[in-house]
C-alpha positions as CSV (number, residue, x, y, z in Angstrom):
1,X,0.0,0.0,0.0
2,X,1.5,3.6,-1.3
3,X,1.9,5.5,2.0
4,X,3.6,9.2,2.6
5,X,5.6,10.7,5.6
6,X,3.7,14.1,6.5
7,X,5.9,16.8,8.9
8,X,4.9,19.8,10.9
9,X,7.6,21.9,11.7
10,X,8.1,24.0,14.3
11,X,10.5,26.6,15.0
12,X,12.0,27.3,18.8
13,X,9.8,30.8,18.8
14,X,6.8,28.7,17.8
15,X,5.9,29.5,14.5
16,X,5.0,26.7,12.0
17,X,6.7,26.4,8.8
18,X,4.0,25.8,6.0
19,X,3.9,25.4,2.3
20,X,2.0,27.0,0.1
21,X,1.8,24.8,-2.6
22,X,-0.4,25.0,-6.1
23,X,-2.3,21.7,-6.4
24,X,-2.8,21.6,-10.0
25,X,-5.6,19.1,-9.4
26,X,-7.6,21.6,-7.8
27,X,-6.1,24.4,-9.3
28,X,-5.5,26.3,-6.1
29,X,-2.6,27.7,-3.9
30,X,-3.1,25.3,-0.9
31,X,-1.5,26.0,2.9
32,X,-0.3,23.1,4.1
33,X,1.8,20.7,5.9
34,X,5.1,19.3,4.3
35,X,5.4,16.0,3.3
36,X,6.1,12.9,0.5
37,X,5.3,10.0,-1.3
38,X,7.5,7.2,-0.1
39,X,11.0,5.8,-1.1
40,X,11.1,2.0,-0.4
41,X,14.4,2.3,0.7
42,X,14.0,5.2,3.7
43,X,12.0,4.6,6.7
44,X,8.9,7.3,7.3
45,X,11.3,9.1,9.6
46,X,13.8,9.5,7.1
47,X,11.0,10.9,4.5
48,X,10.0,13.4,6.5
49,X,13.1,14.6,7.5
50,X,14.5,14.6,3.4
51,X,10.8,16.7,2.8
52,X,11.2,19.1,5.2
53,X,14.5,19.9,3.7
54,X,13.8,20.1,0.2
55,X,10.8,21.8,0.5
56,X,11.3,24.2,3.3
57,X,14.8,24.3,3.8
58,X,14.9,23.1,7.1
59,X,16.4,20.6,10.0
60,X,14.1,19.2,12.9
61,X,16.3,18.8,16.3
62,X,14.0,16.4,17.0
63,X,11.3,14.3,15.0
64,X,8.7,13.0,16.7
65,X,6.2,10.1,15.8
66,X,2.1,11.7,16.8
67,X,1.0,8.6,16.3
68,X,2.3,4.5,16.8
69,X,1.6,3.7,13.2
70,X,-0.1,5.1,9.8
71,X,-3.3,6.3,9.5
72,X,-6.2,6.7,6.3
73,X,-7.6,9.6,5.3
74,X,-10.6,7.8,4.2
75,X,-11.0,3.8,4.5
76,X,-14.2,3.5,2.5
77,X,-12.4,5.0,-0.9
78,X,-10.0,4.1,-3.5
79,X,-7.6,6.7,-2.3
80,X,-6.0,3.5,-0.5
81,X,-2.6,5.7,0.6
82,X,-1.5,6.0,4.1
83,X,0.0,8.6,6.5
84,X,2.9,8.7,9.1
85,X,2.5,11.9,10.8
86,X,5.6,13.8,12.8
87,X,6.2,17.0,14.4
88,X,9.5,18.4,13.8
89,X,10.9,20.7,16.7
90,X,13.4,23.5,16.6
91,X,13.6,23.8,13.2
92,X,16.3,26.0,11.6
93,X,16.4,27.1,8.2
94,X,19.7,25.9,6.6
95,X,18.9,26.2,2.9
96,X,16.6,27.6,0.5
97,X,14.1,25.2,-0.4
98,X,14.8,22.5,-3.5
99,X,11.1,21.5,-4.8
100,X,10.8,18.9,-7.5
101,X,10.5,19.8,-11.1
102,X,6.6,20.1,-11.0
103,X,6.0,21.3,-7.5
104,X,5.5,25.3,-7.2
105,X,5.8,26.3,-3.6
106,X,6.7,28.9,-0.9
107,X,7.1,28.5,2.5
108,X,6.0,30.4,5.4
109,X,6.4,31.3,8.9
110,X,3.1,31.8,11.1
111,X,2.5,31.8,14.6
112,X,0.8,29.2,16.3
113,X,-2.0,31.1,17.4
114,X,-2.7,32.6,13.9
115,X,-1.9,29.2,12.3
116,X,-4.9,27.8,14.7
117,X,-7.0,30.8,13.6
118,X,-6.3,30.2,10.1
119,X,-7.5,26.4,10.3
120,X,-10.5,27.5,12.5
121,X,-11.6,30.3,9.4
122,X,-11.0,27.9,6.3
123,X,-7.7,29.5,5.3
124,X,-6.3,26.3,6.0
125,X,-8.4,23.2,4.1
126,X,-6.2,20.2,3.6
127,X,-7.4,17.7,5.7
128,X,-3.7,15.6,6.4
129,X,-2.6,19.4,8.2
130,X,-5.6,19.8,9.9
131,X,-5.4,16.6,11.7
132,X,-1.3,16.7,11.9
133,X,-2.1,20.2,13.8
134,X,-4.4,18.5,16.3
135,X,-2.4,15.7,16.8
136,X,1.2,17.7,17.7
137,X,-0.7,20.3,19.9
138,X,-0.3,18.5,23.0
139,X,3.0,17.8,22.4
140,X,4.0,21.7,21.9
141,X,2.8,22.8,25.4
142,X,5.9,22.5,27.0
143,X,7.8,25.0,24.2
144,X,4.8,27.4,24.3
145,X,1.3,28.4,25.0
146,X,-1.1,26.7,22.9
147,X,-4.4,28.0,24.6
């Protein structure tokens, strides 16, 4: 089964680094969450880690697993890919970002609490980020205040 490694980073003053990407299929710029298609030979880890690089530009300190194993989007359809979610911490820019030849991107750095507001008024739609951000909440409490 086709699954992808999907990464929200996070920088030490607690702003998330998102992509705007266009999605040609719905021929829209879409905010989002970085992440890939899978490589049979790297582990999810290791594709999350390669996509946040190329297309953000950026090292996690630390990677860490939101959930014990990949998850669907939706069961019942076709669509039969799965996710590995991670949240990236301290993340430093250390290049400018190297998309693939048909990927048209820019990142961006936004404040939790606007990046929350932006989910909560429709700015953000993609369902894989939504869900990403709700998973690594908890988990960023201890940097900063997520209420």
């Amino acid at each position: 089964m086709p699954w992808a490694s999907i990464i929200l980073p996070v920088t030490p003053s607690g702003e998330v680094v998102a992509v705007e990407q266009f999605r040609f299929a719905k021929n829209l710029w879409i905010i989002e969450a970085a992440g890939g298609t899978a490589d049979e030979t790297l582990t999810p880890e290791e594709i999350a880690a390669e996509e946040l690089l190329t297309e953000c530009g950026y090292v996690a300190e630390k990677l860490i697993p939101l959930l014990p194993d990949s998850v669907w989007i939706d069961p019942a359809s076709s669509y039969n890919s799965s996710f590995y979610f991670f949240l990236g911490t301290n993340c430093k820019k250390v290049s400018e970002p190297k998309p693939e030849r048909l990927e048209i991107l820019e990142t961006h750095l936004i404040p939790w609490q606007e990046w929350k507001r932006m989910i909560q008024d429709g700015r953000v739609r993609d369902l894989k980020t939504i869900a990403i951000t709700l998973l690594a909440e908890p988990h960023l409490l201890s940097f900063f205040d997520c209420r």
